[in-house]
Each structure stands twice: as C-alpha cells, then as structure tokens.
C-alpha positions in Angstrom: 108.5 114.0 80.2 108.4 110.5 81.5 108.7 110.2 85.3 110.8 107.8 86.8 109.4 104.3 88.6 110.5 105.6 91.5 108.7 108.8 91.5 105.3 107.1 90.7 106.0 105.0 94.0 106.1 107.6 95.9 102.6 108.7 94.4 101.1 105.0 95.1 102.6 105.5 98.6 100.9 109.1 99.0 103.8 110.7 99.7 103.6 113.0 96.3 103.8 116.2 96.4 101.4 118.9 94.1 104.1 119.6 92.1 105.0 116.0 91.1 101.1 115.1 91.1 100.8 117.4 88.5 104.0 115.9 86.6 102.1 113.1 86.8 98.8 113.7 85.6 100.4 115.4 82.3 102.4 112.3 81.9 98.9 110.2 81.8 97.2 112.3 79.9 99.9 111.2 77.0 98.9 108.5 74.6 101.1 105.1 75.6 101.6 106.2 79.3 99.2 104.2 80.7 100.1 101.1 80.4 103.1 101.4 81.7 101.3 103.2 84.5 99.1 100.1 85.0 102.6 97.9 85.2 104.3 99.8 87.8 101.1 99.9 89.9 100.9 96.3 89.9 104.1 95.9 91.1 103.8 98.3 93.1 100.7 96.6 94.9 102.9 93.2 95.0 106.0 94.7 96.2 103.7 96.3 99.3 100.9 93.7 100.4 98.0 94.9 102.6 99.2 92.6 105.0 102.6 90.2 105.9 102.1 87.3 108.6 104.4 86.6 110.9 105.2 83.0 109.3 107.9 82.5 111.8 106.5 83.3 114.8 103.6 81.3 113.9 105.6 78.4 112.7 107.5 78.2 116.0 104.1 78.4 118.1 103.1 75.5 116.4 106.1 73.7 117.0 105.8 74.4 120.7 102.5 73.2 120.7 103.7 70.1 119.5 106.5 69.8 121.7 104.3 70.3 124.8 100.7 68.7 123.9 98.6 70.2 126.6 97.0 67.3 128.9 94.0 65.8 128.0 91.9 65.1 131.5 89.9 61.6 131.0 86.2 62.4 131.4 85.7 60.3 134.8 83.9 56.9 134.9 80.4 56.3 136.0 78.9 52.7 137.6 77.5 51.2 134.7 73.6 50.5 135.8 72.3 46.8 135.7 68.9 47.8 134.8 68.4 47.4 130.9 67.5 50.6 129.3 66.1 51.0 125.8 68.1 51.9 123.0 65.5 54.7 121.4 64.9 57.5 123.7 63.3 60.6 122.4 65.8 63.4 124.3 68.4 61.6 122.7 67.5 61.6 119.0 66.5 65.1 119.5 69.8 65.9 120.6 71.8 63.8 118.1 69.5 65.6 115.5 70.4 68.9 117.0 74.1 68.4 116.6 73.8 66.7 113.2 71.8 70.5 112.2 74.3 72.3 114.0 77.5 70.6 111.9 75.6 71.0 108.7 74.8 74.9 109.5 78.0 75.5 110.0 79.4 74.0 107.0 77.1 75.6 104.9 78.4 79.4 106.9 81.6 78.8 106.0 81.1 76.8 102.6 82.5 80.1 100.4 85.8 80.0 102.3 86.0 76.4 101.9 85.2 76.8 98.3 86.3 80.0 97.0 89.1 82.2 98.0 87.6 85.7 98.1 90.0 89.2 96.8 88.6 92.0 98.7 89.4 95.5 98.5 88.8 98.8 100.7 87.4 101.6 100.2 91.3 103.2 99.1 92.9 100.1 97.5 93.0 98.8 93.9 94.5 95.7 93.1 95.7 93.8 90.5 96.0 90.3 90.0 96.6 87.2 87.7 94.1 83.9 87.6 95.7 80.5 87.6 94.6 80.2 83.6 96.7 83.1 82.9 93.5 85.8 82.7 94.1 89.2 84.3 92.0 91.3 86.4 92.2 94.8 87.6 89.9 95.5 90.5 88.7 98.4 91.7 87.9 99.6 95.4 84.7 98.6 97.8 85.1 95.0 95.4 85.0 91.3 96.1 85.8 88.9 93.6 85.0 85.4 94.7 87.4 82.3 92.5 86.8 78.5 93.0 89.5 76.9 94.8 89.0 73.7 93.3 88.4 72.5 89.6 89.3 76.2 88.0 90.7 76.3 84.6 89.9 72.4 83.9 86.2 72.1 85.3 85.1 75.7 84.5 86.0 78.8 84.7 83.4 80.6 86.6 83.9 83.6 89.2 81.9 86.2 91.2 81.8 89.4 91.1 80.4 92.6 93.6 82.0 95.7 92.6 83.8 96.6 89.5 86.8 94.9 87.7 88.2 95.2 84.6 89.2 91.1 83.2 91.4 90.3 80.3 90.4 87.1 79.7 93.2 84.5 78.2 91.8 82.2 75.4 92.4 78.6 76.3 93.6 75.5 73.7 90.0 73.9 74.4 87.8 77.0 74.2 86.8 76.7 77.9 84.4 80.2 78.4 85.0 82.2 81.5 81.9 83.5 83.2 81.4 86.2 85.5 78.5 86.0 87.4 77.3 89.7 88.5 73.9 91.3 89.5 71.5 88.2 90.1 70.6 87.2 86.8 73.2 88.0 84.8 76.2 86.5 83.6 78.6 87.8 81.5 80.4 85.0 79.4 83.6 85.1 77.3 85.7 83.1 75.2 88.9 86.3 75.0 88.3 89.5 75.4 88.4 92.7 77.2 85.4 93.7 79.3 84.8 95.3 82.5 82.1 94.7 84.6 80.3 96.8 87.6 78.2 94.4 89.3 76.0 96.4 92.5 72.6 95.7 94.4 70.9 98.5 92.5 72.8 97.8 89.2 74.9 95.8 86.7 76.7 97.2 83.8 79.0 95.9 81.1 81.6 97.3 78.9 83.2 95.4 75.8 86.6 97.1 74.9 87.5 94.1 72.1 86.5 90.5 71.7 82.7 89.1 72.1 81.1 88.7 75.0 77.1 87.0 75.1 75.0 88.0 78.1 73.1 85.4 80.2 69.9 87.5 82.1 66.6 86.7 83.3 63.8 89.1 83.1 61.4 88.4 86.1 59.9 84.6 85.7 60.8 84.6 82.1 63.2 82.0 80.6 67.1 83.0 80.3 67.7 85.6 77.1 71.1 85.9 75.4 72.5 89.5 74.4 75.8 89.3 71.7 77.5 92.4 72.5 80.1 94.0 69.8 83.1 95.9 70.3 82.5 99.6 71.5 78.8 98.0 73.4 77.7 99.2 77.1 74.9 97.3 78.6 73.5 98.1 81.8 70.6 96.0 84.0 69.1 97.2 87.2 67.7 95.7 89.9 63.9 95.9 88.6 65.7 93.7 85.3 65.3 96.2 82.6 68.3 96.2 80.2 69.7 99.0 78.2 72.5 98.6 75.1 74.2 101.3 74.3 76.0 100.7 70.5 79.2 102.6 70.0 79.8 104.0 73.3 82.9 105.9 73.9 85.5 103.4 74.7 88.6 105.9 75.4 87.7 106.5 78.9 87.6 102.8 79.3 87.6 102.0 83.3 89.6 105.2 83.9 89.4 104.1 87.9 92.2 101.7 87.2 94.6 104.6 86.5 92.6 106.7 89.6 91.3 109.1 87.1 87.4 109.9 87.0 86.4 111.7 83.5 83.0 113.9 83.9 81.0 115.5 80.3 78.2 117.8 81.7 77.6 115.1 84.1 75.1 116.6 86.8 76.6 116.7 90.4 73.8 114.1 91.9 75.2 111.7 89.1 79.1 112.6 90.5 77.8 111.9 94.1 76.4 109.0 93.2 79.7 107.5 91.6 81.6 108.7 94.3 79.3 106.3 96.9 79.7 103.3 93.9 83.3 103.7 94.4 84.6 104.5 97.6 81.6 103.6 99.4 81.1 106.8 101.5 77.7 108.3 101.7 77.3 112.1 99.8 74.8 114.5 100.8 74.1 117.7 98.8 72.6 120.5 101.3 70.8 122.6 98.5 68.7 120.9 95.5 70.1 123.4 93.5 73.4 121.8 93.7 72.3 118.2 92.1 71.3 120.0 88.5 74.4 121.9 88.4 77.1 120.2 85.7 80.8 119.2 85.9 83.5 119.0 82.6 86.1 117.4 83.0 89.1 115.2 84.5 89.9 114.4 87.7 93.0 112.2 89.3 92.3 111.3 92.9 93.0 108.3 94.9 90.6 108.9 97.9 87.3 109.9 98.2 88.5 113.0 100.2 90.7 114.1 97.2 88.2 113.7 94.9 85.5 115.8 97.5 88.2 118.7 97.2 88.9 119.0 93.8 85.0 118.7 92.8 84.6 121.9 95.8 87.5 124.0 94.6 86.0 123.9 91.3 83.0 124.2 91.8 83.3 126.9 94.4 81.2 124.7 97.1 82.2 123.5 100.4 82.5 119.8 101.9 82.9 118.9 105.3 82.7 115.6 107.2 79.8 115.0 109.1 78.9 111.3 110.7 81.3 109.6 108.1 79.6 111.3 105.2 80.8 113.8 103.0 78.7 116.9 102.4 78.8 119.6 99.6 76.9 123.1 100.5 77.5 126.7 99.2 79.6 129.4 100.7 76.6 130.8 101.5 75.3 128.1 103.5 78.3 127.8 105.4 78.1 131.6 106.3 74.9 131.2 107.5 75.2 128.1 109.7 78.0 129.9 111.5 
C-alpha cells in the first residue's frame, strides 16, 4: 500500500513512528516506489530550507544605514615641511609592498566564494538540486559540491566534487561535456548520462548506471590516461593512484543512500564501520578484533548515523555507546565486564 505525501513528510521530519517506518520501508522495497520517493524528498528539502534569512529585517537595517550615514571624522592636518624629501624611501616601498601582498592574499582566500558557490551538506542532510543547464544532482551527506558562478553552461561545464553525489547529466544542443573533477587526478567527463561519483582523501569511485562516461586520471608522473566506462562499470582509484574496473557490477542497489537505505552482502563489519565514517562522518571503533571479521546480510533504512549504529547492534546482538563523539560497538560481554 502506497503511503500518502503527507505521511512520508512526517518521516523526512523524523517525527515517524516504528509502525509507519515500517509502512514505509515495505512501500520502498516495491519496484516503481522510489522515484516517487526521490520526488517527494526533494520537495520536501525545498519546502523546508536549512536556513531562512531575515530579508526584511536586513533590508530595513540597510535602509537605516543609509538614512543616517555614520560621520566620517577628517584625519587632521599636519604642517607641510619645507625641506625637500626624496620620493624613494625604502620603509615606504616595503610597506606599499606589504599591503599590495596583503590585498592579493586575501583575494586569493576568498577566490572560491567569489568564483564558485559551494552546496554543502551535514552529517544528517541530503539534498537535492537542479544545475542552471537543467542537469540534476542528488547529494549525499558530509558533501560539498563546488559550481562556477560565472561562464557555466556556455564556457564549460565543469564542477567539484568531495563526497558523494549521484548527477543526471542533461545532454546540451552543442554537445558541451560536463566534468566532475573528484579525487586529485581524476575527472570524470560526460556527454548524458547517469553516474554517481564518491570522491574522498583516501578514495575515488565511479558508478555508470546508463550513458558513457571517459575517465581522465594520472598515475604518479605519468601522462593523463583515458578509461571508457560501459553501462553496469564501477571504477575505483585511491589515493596511492591505482585503479580497479569492475565490468557488470550490480547496478540495482544503485546509490541506495539517496533513498537512506544501506544494502550489506556478507559485508565484514570493519567494511560497515568504515562506510558509516564515509557517510556520516563520525568515527567507529570496534572494541574486540573479533568483531571486524564477523559478516552482515542485509538492508537497512536509517537516516542518522545513531539509527543505523542500532539496528546494526540489535542485530548483531553487540552494544554501541557514545564515547568522545565516536560510536563504539563491543559484546555483551564486554559491557558486563567493564561494569
């Protein structure tokens, strides 16, 4: 049964209770539900912004400001001496020259908010959003996506990615590509297509749902090398530049983060950990060694690292507790015995 809009609102909001999570995740696990899914939460995310100025009260501040300049005191005037005095003094050019340094350090500080306007999201937020050429992008949390402000969709269409995103890209008259520059040294360009992309310090990884997509990556001081990747492709690069292509990978669980679902097949707990630090950005620490072999099957819906931290210890019989903004998993008996 299909819930209603306003229902899956109230989940966004996290105001859901078990009973209607559960409603939910049966709902998703049907074919055609997500979608629709995907729709609502971007409406969802427009309908409630992170944050709202105050345009008014801002907007009359400035008026007032205007109204009532504040008064500018004249610097006061000093006897002009009769002696002549040379034009080149060395305290002065140093100084002019330490200004002139200062100006250009700071532009160059605050040249990617004069160039780019930056999408950032938290370590609980995703968020959609559409590119002035149309493209759309789904991004996931702990991401930053960095677009040009000036010349996009005419002088190139080139962004920046840290974190994970999932672009479909809209094919333009003139075949302009879009690029996504990731991990240094890669770049991920298309023409229209589906792809997502992780991009972290440790590691870059690509995913082609449908379309074409050629790779741009440097190995060490070698030139540039192109990779054509096919439909169905994951491609991963780490930090020390070696690259992996996995043909035919299983595309069903395509970015399942965008619908707040994580899908795990034997996947070793240490693996799980480490997904849940890509993701939400929280640091996991396994008490017993034993713990990172053991193996988890399986679905979970969770919108916060703390739900997914429970659901992983209820079935896996383990506890987690907070300690110093990191979430640890240990054994019953552990707990017992540190009592």
């Amino acid at each position: 049964m299909q819930p209603s809009k306003e229902l899956i609102f109230t989940y966004f909001a996290g105001q859901a209770t078990s009973v209607q999570q559960k409603a939910i995740g049966e709902w998703l696990a049907q074919s055609g539900s997500r979608e629709l899914y995907f729709q609502w939460l971007d409406e969802w995310e427009r309908s409630f912004p992170q944050y709202t100025p105050d345009v008014a009260h801002h907007l009359e501040g400035f008026r007032q400001r205007l109204d009532s300049p504040s008064e500018i005191h004249a610097p006061p005037l000093w006897p002009i001496e009769t002696t002549r005095q040379h034009l080149w003094r060395p305290g002065r050019w140093v100084a002019a020259a330490s200004v002139g340094l200062a100006l250009l350090a700071g532009g160059w500080v605050f040249r990617n908010a004069l160039f780019y306007r930056t999408i950032v999201t938290n370590r609980y937020q995703l968020r959609s959003l559409e590119l002035p050429d149309g493209s759309t992008v789904a991004l996931n949390s702990n991401s930053n996506l960095r677009i040009p402000r000036l010349g996009y969709g005419w002088l190139s269409r080139n962004v920046l990615l840290t974190g994970d995103a999932v672009f479909s890209v809209k094919h333009l008259p003139d075949d302009q590509p879009f690029v996504v520059q990731a991990l240094d040294g890669l770049a991920v360009e298309v023409l229209g297509t589906e792809f997502s992309v992780r991009s972290r310090t440790d590691q870059a990884e690509v995913v082609l749902k449908r379309g074409k997509v050629n790779l741009h990556y440097t190995v060490a001081d070698q030139p540039e090398q192109q990779l054509l990747m096919k439909p169905g492709d994951r491609v991963t690069l780490d930090g020390r530049g070696a690259l992996r292509r996995h043909i035919q990978a299983d595309t069903t669980q395509f970015a399942e983060w965008r619908y707040r679902l994580f899908s795990f097949n034997n996947t070793p707990l240490r693996d799980v950990a480490h997904q849940i630090q890509t993701v939400f950005g929280v640091t996991v620490q396994l008490t017993d060694p034993a713990l990172a072999r053991r193996t988890l099957t399986g679905t979970i819906r969770a919108g916060s690292s703390d739900e997914l931290a429970e659901a992983l210890a209820e079935l896996l019989g383990l506890r987690v507790s907070h300690r110093d903004q990191k979430l640890v998993f240990s054994t019953a008996s552990e707990t017992q015995l540190t009592q």
